[in-house]
C-alpha positions as CSV (number, residue, x, y, z in Angstrom):
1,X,-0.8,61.1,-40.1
2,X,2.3,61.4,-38.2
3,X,0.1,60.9,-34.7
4,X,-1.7,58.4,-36.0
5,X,1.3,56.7,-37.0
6,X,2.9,57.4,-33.3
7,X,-0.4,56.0,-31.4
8,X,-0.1,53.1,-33.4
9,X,3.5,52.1,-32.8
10,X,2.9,53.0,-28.8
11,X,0.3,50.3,-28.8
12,X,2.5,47.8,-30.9
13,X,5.5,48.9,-28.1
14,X,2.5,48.4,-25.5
15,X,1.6,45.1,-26.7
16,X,5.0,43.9,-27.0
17,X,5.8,44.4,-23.3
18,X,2.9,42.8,-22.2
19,X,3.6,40.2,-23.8
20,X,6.8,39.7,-22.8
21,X,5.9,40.3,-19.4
22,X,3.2,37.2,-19.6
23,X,6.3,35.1,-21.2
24,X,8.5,35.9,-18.2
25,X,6.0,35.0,-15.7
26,X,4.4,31.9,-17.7
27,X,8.4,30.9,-17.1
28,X,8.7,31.3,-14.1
29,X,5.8,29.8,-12.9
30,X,6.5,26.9,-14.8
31,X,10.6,27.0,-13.0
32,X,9.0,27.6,-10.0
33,X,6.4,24.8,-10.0
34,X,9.3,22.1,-11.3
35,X,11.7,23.4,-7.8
36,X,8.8,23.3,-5.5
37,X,6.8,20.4,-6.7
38,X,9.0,18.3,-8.8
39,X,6.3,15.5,-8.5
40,X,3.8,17.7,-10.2
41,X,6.1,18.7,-12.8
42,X,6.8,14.9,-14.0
43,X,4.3,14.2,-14.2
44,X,2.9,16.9,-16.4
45,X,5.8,16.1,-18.5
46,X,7.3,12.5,-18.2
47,X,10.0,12.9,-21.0
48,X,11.7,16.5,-19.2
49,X,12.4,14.1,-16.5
50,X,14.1,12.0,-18.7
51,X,11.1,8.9,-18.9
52,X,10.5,7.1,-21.9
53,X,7.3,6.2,-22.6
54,X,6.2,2.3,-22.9
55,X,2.7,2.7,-24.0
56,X,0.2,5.2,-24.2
57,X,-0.2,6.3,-20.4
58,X,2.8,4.6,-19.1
59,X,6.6,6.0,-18.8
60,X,10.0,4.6,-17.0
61,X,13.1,5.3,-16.4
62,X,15.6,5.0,-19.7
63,X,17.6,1.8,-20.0
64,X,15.7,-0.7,-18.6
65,X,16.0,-4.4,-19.9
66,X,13.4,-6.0,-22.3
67,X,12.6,-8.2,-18.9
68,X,12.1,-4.9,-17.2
69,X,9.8,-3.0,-19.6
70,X,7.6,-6.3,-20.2
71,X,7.7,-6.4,-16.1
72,X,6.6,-2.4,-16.1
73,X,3.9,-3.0,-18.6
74,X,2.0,-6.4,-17.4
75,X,2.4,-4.5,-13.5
76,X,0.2,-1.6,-14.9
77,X,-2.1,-3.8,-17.0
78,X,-2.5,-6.0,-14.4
79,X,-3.5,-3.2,-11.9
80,X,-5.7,-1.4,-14.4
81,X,-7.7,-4.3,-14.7
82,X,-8.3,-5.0,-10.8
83,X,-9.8,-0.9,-10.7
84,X,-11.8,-2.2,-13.9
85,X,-13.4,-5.1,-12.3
86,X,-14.0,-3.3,-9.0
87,X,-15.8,-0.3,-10.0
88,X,-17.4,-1.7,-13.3
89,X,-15.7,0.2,-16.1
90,X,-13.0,3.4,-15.4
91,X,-13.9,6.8,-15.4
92,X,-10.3,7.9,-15.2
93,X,-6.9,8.1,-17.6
94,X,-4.2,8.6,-15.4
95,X,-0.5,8.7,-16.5
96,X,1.6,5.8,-14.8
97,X,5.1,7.2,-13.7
98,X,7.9,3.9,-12.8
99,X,10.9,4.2,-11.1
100,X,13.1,1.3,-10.9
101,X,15.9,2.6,-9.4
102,X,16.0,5.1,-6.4
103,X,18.3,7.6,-8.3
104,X,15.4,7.7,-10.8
105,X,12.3,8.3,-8.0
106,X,13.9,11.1,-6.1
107,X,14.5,12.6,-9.7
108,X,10.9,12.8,-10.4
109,X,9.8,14.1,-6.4
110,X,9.7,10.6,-4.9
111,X,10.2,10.1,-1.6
112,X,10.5,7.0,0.8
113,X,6.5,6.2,-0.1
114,X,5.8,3.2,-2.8
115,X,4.0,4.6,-5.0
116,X,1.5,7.7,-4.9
117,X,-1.3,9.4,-6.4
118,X,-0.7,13.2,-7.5
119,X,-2.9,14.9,-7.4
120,X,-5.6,12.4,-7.8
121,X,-4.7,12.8,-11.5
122,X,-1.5,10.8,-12.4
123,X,0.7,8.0,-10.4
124,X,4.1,7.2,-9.6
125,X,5.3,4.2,-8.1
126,X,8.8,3.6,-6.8
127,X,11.1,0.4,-7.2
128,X,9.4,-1.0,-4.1
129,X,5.6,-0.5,-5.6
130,X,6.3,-1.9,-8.9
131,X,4.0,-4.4,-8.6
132,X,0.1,-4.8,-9.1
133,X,-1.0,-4.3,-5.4
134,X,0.8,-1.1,-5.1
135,X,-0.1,-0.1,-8.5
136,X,-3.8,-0.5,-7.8
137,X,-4.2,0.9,-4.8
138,X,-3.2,4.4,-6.7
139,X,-5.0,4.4,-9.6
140,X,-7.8,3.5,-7.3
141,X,-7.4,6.4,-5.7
142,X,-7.7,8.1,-8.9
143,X,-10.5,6.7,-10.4
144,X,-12.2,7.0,-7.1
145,X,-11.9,11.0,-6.9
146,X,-12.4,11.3,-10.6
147,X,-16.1,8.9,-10.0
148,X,-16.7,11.5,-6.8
149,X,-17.2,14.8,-8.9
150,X,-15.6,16.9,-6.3
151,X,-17.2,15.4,-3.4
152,X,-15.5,15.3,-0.5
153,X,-15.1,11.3,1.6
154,X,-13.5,10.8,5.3
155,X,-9.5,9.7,4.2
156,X,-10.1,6.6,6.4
157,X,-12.3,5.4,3.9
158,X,-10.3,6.9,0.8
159,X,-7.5,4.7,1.9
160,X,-9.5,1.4,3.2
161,X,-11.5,1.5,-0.3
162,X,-8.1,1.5,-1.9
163,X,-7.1,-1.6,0.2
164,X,-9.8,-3.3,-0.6
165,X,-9.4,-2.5,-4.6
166,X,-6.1,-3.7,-4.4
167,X,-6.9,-6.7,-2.3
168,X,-3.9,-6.2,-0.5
169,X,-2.8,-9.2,1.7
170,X,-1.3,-7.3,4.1
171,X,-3.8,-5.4,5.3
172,X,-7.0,-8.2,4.4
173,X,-7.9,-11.5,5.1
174,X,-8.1,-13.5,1.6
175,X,-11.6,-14.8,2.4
176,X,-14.7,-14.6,4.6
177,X,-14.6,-12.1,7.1
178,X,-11.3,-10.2,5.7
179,X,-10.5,-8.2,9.2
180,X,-6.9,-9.0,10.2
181,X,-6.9,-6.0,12.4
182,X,-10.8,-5.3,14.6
183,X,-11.2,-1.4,14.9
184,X,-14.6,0.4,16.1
185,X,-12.9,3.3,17.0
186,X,-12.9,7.0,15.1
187,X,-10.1,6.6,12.4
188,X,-8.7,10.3,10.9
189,X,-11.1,11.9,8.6
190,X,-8.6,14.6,6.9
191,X,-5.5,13.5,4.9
192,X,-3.2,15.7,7.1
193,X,-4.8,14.0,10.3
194,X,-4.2,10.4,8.1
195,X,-0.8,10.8,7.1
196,X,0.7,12.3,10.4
197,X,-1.2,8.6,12.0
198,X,0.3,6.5,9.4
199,X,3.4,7.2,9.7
200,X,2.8,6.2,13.5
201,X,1.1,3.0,13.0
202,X,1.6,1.4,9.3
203,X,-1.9,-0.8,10.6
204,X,-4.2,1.7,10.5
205,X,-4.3,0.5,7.3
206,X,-5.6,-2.4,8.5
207,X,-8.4,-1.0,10.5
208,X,-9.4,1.5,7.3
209,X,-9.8,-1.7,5.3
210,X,-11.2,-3.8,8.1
211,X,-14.6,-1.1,8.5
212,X,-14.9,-0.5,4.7
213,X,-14.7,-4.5,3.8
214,X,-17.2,-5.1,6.7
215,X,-19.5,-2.3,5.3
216,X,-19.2,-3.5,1.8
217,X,-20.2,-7.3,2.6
218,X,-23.3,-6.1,5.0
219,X,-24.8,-3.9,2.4
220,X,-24.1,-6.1,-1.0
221,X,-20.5,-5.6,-1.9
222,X,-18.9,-3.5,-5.1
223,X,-22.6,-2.5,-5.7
224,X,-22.9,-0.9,-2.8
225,X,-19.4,1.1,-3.2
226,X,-20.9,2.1,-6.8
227,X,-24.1,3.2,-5.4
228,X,-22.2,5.1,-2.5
229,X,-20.6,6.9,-5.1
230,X,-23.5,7.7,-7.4
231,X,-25.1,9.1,-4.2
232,X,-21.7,10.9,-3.0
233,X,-21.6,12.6,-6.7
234,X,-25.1,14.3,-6.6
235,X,-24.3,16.0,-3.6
236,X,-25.9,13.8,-1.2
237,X,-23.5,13.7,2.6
238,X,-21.4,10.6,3.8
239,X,-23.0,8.5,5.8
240,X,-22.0,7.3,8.8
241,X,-21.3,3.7,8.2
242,X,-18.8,3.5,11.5
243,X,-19.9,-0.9,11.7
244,X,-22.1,-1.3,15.0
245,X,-21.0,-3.8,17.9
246,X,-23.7,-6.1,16.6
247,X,-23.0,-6.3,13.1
248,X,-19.0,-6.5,13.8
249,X,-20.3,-9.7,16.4
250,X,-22.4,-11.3,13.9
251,X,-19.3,-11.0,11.3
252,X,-17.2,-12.7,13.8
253,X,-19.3,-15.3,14.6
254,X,-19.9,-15.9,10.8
255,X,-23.8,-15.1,10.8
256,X,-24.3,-12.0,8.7
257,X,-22.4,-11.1,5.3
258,X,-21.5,-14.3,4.2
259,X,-18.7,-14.4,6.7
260,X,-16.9,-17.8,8.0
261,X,-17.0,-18.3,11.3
262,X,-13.0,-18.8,11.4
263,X,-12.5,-15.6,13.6
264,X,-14.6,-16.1,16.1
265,X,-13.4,-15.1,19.5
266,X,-12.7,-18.7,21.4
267,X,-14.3,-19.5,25.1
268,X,-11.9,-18.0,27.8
269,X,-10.2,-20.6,29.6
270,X,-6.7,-20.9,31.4
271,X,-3.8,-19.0,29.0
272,X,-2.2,-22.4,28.3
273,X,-0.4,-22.5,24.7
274,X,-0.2,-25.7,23.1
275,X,0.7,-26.9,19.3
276,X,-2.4,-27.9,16.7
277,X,-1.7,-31.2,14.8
278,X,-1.5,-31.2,11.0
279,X,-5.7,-31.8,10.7
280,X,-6.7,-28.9,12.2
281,X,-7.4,-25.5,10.7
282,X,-3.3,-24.7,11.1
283,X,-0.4,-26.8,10.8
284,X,1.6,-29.0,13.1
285,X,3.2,-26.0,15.3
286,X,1.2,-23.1,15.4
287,X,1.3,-21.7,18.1
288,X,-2.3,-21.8,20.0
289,X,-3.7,-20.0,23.3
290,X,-6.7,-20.6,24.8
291,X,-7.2,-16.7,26.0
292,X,-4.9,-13.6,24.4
293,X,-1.3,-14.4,25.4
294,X,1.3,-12.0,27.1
295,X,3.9,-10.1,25.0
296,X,6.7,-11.9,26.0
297,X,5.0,-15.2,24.8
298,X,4.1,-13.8,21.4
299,X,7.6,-12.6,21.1
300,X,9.3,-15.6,22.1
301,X,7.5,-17.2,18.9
302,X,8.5,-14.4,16.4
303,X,11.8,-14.5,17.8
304,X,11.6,-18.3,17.1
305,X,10.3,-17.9,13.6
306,X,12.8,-15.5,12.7
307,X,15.7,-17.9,13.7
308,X,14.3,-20.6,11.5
309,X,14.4,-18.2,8.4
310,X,17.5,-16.9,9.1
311,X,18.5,-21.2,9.4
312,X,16.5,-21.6,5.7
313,X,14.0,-23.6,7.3
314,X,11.4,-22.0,5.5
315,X,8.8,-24.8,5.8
316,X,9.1,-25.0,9.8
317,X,9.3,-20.9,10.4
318,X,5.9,-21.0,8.3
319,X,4.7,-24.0,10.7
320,X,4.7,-21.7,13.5
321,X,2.8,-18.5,12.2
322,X,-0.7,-18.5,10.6
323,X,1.6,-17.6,7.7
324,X,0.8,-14.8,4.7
325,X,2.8,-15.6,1.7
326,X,6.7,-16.5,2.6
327,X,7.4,-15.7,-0.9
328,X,6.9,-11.7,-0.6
329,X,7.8,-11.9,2.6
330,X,11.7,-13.3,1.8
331,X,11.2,-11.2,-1.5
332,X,10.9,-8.2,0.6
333,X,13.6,-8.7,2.8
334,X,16.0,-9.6,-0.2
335,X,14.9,-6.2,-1.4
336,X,15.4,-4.4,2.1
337,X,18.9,-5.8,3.2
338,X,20.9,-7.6,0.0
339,X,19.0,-5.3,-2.8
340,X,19.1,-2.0,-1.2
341,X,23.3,-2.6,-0.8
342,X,23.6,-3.3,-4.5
343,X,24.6,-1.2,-7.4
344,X,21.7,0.3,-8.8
345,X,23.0,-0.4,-12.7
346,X,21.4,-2.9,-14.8
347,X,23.4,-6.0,-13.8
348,X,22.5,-5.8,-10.5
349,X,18.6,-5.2,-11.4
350,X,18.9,-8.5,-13.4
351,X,20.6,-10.1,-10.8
352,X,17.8,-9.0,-8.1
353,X,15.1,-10.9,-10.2
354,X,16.5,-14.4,-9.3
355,X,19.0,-13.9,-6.4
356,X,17.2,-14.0,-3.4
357,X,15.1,-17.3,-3.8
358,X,18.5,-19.4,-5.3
359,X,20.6,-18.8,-3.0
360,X,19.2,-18.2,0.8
361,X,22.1,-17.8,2.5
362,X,21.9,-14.0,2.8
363,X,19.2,-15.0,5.5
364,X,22.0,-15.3,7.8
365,X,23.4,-11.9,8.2
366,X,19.7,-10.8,9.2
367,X,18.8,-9.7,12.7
368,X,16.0,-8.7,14.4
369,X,15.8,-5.0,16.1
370,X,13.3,-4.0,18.9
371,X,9.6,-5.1,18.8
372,X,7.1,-2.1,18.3
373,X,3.5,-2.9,19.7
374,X,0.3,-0.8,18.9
375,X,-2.0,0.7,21.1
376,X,-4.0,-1.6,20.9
377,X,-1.8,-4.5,22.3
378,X,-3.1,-6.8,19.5
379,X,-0.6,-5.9,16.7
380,X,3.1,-4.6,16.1
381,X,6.0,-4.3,14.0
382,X,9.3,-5.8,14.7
383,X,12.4,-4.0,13.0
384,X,14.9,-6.0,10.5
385,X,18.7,-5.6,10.6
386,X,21.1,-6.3,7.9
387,X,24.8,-6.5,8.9
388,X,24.2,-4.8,11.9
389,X,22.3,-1.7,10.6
390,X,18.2,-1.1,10.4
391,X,16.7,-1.6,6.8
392,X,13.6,0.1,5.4
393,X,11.9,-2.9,5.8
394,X,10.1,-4.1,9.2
395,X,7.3,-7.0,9.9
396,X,4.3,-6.6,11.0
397,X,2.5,-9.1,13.2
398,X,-0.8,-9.6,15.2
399,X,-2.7,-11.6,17.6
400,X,-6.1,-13.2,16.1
401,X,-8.7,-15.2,17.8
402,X,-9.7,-18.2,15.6
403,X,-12.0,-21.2,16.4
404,X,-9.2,-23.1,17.8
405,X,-7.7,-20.1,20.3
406,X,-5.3,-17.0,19.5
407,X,-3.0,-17.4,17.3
408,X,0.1,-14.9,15.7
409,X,-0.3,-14.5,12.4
410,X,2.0,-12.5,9.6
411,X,4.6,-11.4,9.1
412,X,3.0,-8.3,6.1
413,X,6.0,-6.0,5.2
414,X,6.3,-2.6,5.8
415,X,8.5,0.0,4.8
């Protein structure tokens, strides 16, 4: 009995140690993984990061206003919906992380991006992605992966799909053929390779989106994105669906793809500029050349358009551009310049709402820093100063060919 008893209380001894040992290294994995990946972590667990959840699925930073929840809430429904209507139904039930303040971001592993997808699995967006293009374009990246099974996609298209899910108007045309950037050549195919370009050139985005919208008109739209991915899921390999020279000359021309023929490359002729009058395609002073136009010229104009928004001559600034929206535009600076400078406590926040559209004469202590072309010599980004000092914030431009000649159009804002 007495060795029976002994053998017994070694295993119990033996058991205990073991289990203490798993303990220990459970928690320290678990310390580890929260120091290392922070983003990770947060998402795993919203409310040790101090979130608060909203709704099922969707957590912010403590403290916000009424305004600000109801703001948080209608961004993600609003972005849930565009994934819904793109790919038929959702496949996935990612966790949406919010951040409106900076302080509460770099808390949860946040960096300088606008929002991001972890792990295709959850989302955070940052006080400059709260809203439903930004939102979109992760939780499409989400439900993509979780629709793919596993299989693996070039990132180029990854991140055009996501573009094109989010219908962002920086990066696409609002109708016919959506281009704003032509690309034909190889775009990166691993997400190392992707980011490392990005951060380069903010258009490649542009590109990505140009060859998967031109792919996904040809060949029948979001069917053929859901077939794709049927296809992808069972195994079957990529295709290579780089757009040929013909089919990207029939889009411009507007016969194939239900495309307008309103970027068509205009007959080369003398490089004259000249103004369009109000009953053309663009208004009054765009500015128009009949063949693509030195650098100095297309800087002259931006230089031009910038002085009248720093003047508040919003309406004649817009006159000279084949203009996206003015209102994210300004919006987007306010946040840049004026916003970034303010306390980030909940007066400010409030005050940020309404501010910058009320009273525009913050405008004037704007500057513009030096102009950044592409390799392409059809596109660049022009930095923004406030008080002297570079914000996060610069605006992107490029040279089109329309029916009537080239033209400059932007600004989209990039950060």
């Amino acid at each position: 009995m007495p060795l029976i008893r002994r053998w017994a209380s070694r295993r119990r001894r033996g058991w205990w140690i073991a289990g203490t040992v798993t303990a220990v290294l459970l928690i320290s994995a678990v310390a580890l993984t929260a120091i290392a990946f922070p983003s990770v972590a947060a998402t795993t667990c919203p409310g040790c990061y101090g979130l608060e959840r909203l709704q099922p699925g969707v957590y912010a930073e403590p403290g916000l206003a009424p305004a600000e929840r109801r703001h948080v809430t209608e961004v993600v429904e609003q972005a849930n919906q565009r994934v819904r209507d793109f790919f038929g139904g959702r496949a996935s039930t990612p966790d949406v992380l919010v951040c409106l303040s900076d302080d509460c971001y770099r808390r949860i592993g946040g960096g300088r991006e606008r929002g991001i997808a972890v792990l295709n699995r959850s989302v955070m967006l940052s006080p400059r992605g709260a809203d439903p293009v930004i939102a979109s374009h992760e939780l499409a990246h989400v439900e993509f992966h979780a629709r793919l099974h596993g299989a693996e996609v070039p990132q180029w298209f990854d991140e055009g799909l996501a573009v094109l899910v989010s219908d962002d108007p920086r990066y696409l045309a609002p109708t016919g053929d959506r281009c704003l950037l032509d690309s034909r050549r190889p775009l990166p195919v691993t997400l190392q390779d992707w980011l490392r370009a990005a951060s380069a050139d903010p258009q490649l985005y542009a590109e990505a989106a140009c060859q998967v919208s031109r792919w996904a008109g040809t060949n029948g739209g979001k069917e053929a994105v859901r077939t794709l991915i049927e296809r992808l899921s069972t195994g079957q390999a990529f295709p290579d669906i780089q757009m040929s020279t013909a089919v990207v000359a029939g889009h411009r021309a507007g016969v194939g793809g239900g495309c307008s023929g309103r970027h068509r490359r205009p007959s080369r002729a003398s490089p004259t500029a000249r103004s369009v009058a109000s009953s053309n395609l663009y208004d009054l002073a765009v500015r128009i050349w009949t063949e693509s136009p030195a650098k100095a010229d297309v800087e002259a104009v931006v230089r031009r358009y910038f002085s009248l928004l720093r003047a508040g001559k919003i309406p004649e600034a817009e006159q000279l551009v084949d203009h996206s929206s003015v209102r994210h535009v300004l919006k987007s600076l306010w946040s840049g310049s004026v916003g970034a400078s303010a306390d980030a406590d909940e007066a400010s926040r409030s005050r940020a709402a309404d501010e910058w559209e009320q009273d525009l004469s913050w405008l004037r202590e704007l500057g513009l820093g030096g102009f950044n072309w592409g390799h392409t010599g059809s596109h660049f980004y022009v930095e923004v100063t406030y008080r002297a000092r570079i914000i996060e914030v610069s605006l992107g431009f490029w040279v089109k060919p329309t029916d009537a000649g080239w033209v400059v159009a932007g600004p989209s804002t990039l950060w």
